[in-house]
C-alpha positions in Angstrom: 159.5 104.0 169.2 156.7 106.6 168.9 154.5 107.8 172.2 150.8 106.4 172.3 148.3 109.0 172.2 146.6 110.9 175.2 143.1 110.9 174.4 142.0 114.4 175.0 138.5 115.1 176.4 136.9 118.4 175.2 136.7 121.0 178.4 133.2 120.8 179.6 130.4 123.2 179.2 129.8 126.1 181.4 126.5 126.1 182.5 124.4 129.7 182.7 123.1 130.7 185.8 119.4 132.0 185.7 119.6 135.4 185.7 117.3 137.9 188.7 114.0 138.9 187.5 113.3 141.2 190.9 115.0 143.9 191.9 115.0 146.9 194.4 113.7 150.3 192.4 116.0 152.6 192.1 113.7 155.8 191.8 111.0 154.7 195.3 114.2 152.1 196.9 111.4 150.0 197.3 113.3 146.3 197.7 111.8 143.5 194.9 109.5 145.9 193.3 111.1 146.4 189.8 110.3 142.9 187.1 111.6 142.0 184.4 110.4 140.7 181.4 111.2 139.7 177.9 109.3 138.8 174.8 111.8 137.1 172.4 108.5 137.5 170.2 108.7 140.9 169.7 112.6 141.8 170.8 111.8 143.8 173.9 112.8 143.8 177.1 110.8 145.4 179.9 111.3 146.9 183.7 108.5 148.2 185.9 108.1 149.0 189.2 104.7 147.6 190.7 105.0 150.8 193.5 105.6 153.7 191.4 104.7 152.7 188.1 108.2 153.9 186.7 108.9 151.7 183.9 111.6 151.2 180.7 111.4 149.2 177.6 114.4 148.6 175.5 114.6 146.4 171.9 117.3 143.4 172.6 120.1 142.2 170.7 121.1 138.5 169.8 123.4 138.7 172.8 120.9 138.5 175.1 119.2 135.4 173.5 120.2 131.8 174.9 119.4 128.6 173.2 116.8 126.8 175.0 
């Protein structure tokens, strides 16, 4: 006689956590002074510090992209 059988449920879906948008600047060590932004739009991602002006600007991959 054969086995019945086990209905397998798929694993569930890891959520993703919202990633930080403040930090601490690493060139005044001012805390929460460095934001981040990123324009899917154009496929850059920027940092800038609101106390020293010190900013950087990078294009971003499709790695960085999350289906909303």
């Amino acid at each position: 006689m054969g086995k019945r059988k086990s209905k397998a449920k798929p694993p569930p879906k890891k959520r993703m956590d919202k990633l930080e948008t403040v930090f601490s600047c690493p060139f005044c060590n001012h805390g929460t002074s460095v934001e981040c932004r990123i324009d899917m739009k154009n496929m850059i991602g920027e940092a800038s510090c609101g106390i020293c002006q010190e900013s950087f600007s990078t294009t971003i991959t499709g790695i960085c992209q999350s289906p909303v």
